[in-house]
N, C-alpha and C positions, 0 to 999 in steps of 0.2 A: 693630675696627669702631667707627665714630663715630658722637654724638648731635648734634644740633644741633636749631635751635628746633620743627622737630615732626621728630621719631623718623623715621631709617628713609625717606626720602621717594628719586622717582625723579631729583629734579634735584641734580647736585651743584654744587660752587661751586668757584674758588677765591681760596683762603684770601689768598694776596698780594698779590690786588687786594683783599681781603676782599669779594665777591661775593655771592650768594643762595645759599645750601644746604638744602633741606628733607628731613629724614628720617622717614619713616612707618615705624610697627610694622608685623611682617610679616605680611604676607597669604596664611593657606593656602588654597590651592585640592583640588577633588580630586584626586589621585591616576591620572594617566591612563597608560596603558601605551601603548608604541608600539615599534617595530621597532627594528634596532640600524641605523645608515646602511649602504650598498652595501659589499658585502666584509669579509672575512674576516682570520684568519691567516693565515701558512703561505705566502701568495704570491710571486712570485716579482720582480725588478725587471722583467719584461717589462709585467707590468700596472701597472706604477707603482709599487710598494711594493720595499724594500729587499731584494737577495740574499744572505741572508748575514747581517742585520745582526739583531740583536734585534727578537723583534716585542712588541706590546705585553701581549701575555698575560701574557709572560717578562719583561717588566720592573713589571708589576705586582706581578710574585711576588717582589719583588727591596723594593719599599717597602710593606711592610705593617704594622701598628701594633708589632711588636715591634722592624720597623727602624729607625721615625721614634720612637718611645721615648727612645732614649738623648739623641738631640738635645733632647727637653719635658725631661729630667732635667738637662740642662747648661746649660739657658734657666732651671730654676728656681732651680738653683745662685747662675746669675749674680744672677737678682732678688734669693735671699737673702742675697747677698754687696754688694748695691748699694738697701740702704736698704729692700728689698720692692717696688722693682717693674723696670719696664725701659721707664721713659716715655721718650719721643722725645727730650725733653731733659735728660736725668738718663744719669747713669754708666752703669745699666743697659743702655741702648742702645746705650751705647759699647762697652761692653764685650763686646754680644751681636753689633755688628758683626766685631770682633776673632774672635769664636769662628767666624762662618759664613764671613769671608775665609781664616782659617787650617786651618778642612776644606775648601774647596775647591780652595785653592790645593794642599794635598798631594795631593788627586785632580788635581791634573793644568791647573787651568783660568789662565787669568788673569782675577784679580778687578780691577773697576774702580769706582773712588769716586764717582758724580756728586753734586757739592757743592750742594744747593739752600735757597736763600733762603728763610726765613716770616718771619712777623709772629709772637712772641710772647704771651702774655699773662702774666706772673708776678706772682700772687695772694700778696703781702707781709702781709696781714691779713685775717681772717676769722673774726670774734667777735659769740656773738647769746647776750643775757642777759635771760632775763623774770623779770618782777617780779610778784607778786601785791599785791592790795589790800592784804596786812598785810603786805608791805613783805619777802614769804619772798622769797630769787631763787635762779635754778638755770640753769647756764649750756647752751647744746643747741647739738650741734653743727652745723653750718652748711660748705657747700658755693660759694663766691661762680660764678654764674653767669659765665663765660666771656666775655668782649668786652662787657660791660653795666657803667654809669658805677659809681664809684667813689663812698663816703658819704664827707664831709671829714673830714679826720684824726680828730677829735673824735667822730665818729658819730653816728646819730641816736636819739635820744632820744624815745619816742613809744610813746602807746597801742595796742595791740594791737588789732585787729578783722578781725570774720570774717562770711561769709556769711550768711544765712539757710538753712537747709536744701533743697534743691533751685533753689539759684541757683549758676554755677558761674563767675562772671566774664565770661564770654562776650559779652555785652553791656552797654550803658549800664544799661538797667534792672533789670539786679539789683544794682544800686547807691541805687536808692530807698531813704530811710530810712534808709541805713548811714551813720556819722557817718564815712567815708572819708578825707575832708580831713585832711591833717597826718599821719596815723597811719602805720602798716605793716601789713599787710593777708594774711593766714595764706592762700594757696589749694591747692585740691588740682589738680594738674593735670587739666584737661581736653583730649581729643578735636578741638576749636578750634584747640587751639595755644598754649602758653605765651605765646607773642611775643604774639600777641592777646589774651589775658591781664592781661596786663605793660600794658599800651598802654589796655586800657577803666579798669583800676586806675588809673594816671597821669591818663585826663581825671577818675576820680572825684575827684582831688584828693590821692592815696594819694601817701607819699614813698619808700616801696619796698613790695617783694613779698616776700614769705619762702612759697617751696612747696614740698609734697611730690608724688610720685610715687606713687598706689594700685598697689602689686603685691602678689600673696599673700606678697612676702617683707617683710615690711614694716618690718625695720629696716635693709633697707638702703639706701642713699642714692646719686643717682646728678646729677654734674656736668654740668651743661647749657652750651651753647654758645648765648650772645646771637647769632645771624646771620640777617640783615645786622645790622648794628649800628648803624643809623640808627636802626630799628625800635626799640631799646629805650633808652628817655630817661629811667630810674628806677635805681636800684640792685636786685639780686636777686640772692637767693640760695635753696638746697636743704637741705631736713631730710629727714630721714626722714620714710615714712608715723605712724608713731608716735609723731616727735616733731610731727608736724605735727598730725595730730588730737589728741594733747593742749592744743597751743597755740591749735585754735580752738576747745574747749571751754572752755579759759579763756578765749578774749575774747568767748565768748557768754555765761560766766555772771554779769553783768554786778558782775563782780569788781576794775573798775577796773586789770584787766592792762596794763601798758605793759612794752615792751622798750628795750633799748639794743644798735644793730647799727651793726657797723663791716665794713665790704666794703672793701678797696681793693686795688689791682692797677696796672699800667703797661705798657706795650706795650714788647719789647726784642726787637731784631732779632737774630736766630741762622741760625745756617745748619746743616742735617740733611746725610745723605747716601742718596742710592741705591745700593745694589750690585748688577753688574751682572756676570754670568757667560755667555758662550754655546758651546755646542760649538764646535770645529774646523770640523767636517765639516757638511755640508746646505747648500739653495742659501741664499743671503744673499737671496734676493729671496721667498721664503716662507718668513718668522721667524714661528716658533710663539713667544709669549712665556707665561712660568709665572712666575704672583708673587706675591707677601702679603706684608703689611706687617709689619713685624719689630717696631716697639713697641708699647706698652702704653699704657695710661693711665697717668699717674703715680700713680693710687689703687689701681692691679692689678698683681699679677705679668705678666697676660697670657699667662697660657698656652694656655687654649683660643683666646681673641681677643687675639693670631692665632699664639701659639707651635706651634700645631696647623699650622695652613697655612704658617708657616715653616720648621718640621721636615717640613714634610709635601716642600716644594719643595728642601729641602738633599737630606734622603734621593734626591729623583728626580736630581736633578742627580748626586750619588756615582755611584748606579747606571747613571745613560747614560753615566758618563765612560770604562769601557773599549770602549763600540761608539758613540762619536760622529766615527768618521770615517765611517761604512756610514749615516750616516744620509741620507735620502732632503733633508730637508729641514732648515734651523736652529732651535735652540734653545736662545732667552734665558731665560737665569733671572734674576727680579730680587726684591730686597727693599727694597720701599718703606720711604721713612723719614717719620715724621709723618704718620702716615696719620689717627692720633687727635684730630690736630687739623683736620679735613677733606681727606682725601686729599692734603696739599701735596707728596709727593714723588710720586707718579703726575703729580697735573697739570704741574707743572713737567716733568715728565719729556716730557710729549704735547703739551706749548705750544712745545719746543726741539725738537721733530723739524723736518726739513725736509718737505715735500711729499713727495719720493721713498722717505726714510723710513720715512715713515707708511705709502706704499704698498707696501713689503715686507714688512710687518706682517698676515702672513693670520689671526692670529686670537689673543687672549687667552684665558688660562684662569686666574682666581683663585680662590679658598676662600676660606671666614671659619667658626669658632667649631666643627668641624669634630665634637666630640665634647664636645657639651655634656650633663650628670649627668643629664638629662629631654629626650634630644634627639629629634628629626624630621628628616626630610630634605626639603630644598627644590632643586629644578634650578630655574637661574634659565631662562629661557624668554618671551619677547617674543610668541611666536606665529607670525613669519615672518623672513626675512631667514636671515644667517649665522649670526646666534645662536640661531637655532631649531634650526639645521645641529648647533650645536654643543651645545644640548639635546636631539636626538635620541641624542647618541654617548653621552650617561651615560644618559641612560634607557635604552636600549639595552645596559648594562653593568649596570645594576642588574635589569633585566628576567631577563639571564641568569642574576646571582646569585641571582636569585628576596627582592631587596632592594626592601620599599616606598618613596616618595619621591610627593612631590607638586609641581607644579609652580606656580612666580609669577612674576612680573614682574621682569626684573634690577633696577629703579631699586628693587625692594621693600628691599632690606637697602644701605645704604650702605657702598660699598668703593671700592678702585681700578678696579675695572675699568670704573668708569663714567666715567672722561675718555675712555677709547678708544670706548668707546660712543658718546660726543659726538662724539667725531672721526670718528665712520662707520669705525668697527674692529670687525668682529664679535667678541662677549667671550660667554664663559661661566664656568657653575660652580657650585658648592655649596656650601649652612651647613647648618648642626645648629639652627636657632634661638637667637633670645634673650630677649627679654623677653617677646613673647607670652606668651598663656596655652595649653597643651595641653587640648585637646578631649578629648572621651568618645571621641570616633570614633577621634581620633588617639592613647589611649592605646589602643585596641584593635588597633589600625594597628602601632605601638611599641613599645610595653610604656610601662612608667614612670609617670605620676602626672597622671592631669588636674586641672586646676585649678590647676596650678605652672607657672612659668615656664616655658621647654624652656632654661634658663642661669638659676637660680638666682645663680649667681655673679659673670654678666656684670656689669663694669666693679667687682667687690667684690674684698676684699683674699684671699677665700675662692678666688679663680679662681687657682688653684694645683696641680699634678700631681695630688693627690690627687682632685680633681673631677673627671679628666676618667673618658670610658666608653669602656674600653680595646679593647672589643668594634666600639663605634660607630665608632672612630679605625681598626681595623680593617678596616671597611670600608669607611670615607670615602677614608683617603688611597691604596689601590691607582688609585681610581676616576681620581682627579684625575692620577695616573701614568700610567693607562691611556689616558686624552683625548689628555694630550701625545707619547707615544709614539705614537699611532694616528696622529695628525695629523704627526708626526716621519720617519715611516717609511712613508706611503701619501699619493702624489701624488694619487687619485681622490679621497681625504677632503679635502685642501686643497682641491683644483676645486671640492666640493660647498660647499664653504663661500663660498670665493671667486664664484661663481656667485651664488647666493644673498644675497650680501650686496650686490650690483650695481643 
């Protein structure tokens, strides 16, 4: 799952044309129970559902956290074997393609490569050195923000300065009084928006930003993405919460701090892949599609985001592969490539369909971050249309399990499934949280630790097998197996959807 200049937001972009992206932190709601949609197991094809064929009970029992397991251990293999992570453009990915074409291909399928086009960005420098008045220096590491200008070779050389206390950038006027001009300018992120941010900084006169991110984890650091990149006309970069409020208590104690920061980077065009697997059997004109993005960030292994939803969708695909000729209806499996960098292999993927295409397309189901170490459960859920259809059938599944889960907005967590969203595709599905913070309510609700993230680990070098909650995986990925065979195997669930989404 991807950041971009405010966390989390419902619009996504894409990245080739480099477009608008906005991510918002997640939004829990309460908790609301509601029925499982029309029907049952057990049915027969006379009512619309498969005779014969697997129904979804029995193919949930088939991906459960000890079957999608081996897959998070062979994803972390590859990380460890490829530098520690498995970013979109790094060996990793390469290499994690190789592993999910060659299980599937021995199950039976034919895999297909869709080659797609991004815009890069490769960050060649990234060095920030403060100086104190008596001349001590210590060098703090630094994160260069994503698509944001470039300092000249040489770097910039300049005073440190920081806020007043209860001014957060957000406006012209808490710029009063700060000697802004020339310097570089320590912030803590705010609720605004970086981008906004960045932007009141530049008219103060400021020649970059250096910020952190307040989380209760607070040394860890997390890569921001300039988007659009009109929007940012200064150099920025990311510290830590720790190294950041160090660095503005040095340039409040009128210590005469200055730094020395070098950012620079260049755009290089690459091309990712999509894979793309679909049964035999089911009609071609109601394609169930099941997907998650297969990389990392290049700073993470990535295995809860999204090694979890990718093992989660290898394992379903194995398991349908000896009863997908009985199946009532089709299903694509796919594994987005460069999702971390704004979804760029879904969009490409739903911008190349044709019209009629798109219309055999009755419904996506994604995941993200699936079994996060302090996790929650979120159904994505709009409130009406087909995706509401299709937030019924996990609430409905977890109702059964007697699993709590709360309900938000799909644009709340940025993923693929929102270019089909855009496209008038009903999408659903579930995370485990990420950066939020877990509530009192919601640790009563969960178990696990209020006041901590629900992904401590998210986008850190820490999101590795050992983080994930083999319990929560346990119960996430039947669910996400469960949606797809329901809607796989029962023509009435496609109608309701298809209906609904009209």
């Amino acid at each position: 799952m991807r950041r971009s200049s405010r966390p989390f937001a419902g619009r996504a972009l894409r990245l080739v044309a480099v477009t608008t992206l906005t991510l918002t932190c997640l939004a829990a709601q309460q908790a609301t129970a509601a029925p499982p949609s029309a029907g049952g197991e057990g049915a027969t094809a006379a009512t619309g559902r498969s005779a014969g064929a697997v129904t979804a009970d029995e193919l949930a029992q088939q991906v459960r956290g000890r079957d999608v397991l081996p897959h998070l251990e062979a994803f972390q293999r590859i990380a460890d074997a490829s530098g520690g992570d498995r970013g979109y453009n790094r060996p990793g990915f390469t290499r994690s393609v190789r592993y999910v074409t060659a299980q599937l291909t021995k199950a039976g399928y034919q895999v297909r490569q869709q080659k797609v086009p991004y815009t890069d960005f490769d960050v060649t420098e990234e060095k920030l050195t403060a100086r104190s008045g008596d001349g001590q220096e210590r060098d703090v590491p630094i994160l260069m923000t994503r698509f944001t200008p470039s300092t000249d070779a040489d770097g910039i050389e300049a005073p440190l300065v920081a806020l007043p206390d209860g001014r957060n950038g957000c406006s012209d006027a808490d710029y009063e009084g700060v000697a802004a001009r020339g310097a570089v300018v320590v912030l803590g992120r705010n609720a605004c928006g970086f981008g906004l941010q960045q932007q009141v900084a530049a008219r103060a006169g400021a020649r970059a930003v250096v910020m952190y991110y307040p989380t209760p984890s607070p040394d860890n650091n997390y890569r921001l993405m300039g988007i659009p990149r009109e929007n940012f006309v200064i150099p920025m970069g990311m510290v830590s919460q720790t190294d950041g409020e160090r660095l503005a208590r040095q340039a409040a104690s009128g210590d005469a701090a200055r730094v020395r920061l070098t950012l620079r980077a260049q755009d290089v065009r690459r091309t990712t892949v999509n894979l793309i697997a679909e049964t035999r059997g089911g009609d071609p004109d109601d394609v169930v599609v099941m997907g998650g993005h297969l990389d990392s960030v290049p700073e993470s292994p990535g295995i809860n985001d999204n090694a979890s939803t990718a093992g989660t969708v290898l394992r379903t695909a194995l398991a349908m592969a000896p009863h997908q000729d009985q199946l009532r209806n089709k299903v694509r499996f796919m594994w987005w490539g460069a999702e971390e960098l704004i979804d760029v292999g879904s969009y490409y993927y739903v911008e190349n369909l044709s019209p009629a295409e798109r219309g055999r397309i009755a419904a996506v189901i994604n995941g993200e971050l699936l079994a996060p170490s302090n996790h929650a459960r979120f159904v994505w859920d709009p409130g009406t249309g087909g995706s509401h259809e299709l937030a019924e059938m996990f609430a409905g599944y977890f109702d059964r399990k007697g699993l709590p889960y709360e309900r938000q907005d799909p644009g709340a967590i940025g993923s693929d499934h929102l270019p089909f969203q855009e496209a008038g595709i009903s999408a659903g599905g579930i995370d485990g949280g990420n950066l939020k913070v877990k509530s009192a309510e919601q640790q009563a609700r969960y178990g696990g630790t209020a006041g901590q993230m629900f992904d401590p680990c998210y986008h850190q070098k820490c999101d590795r097998l050992e983080a994930i909650d083999r319990t929560v995986l346990d119960q996430n990925a039947p669910a996400l197996a469960w949606v797809v065979a329901r809607l796989a195997t029962d023509d009435e669930a496609v109608r309701t959807v298809r209906q609904a989404g009209r």
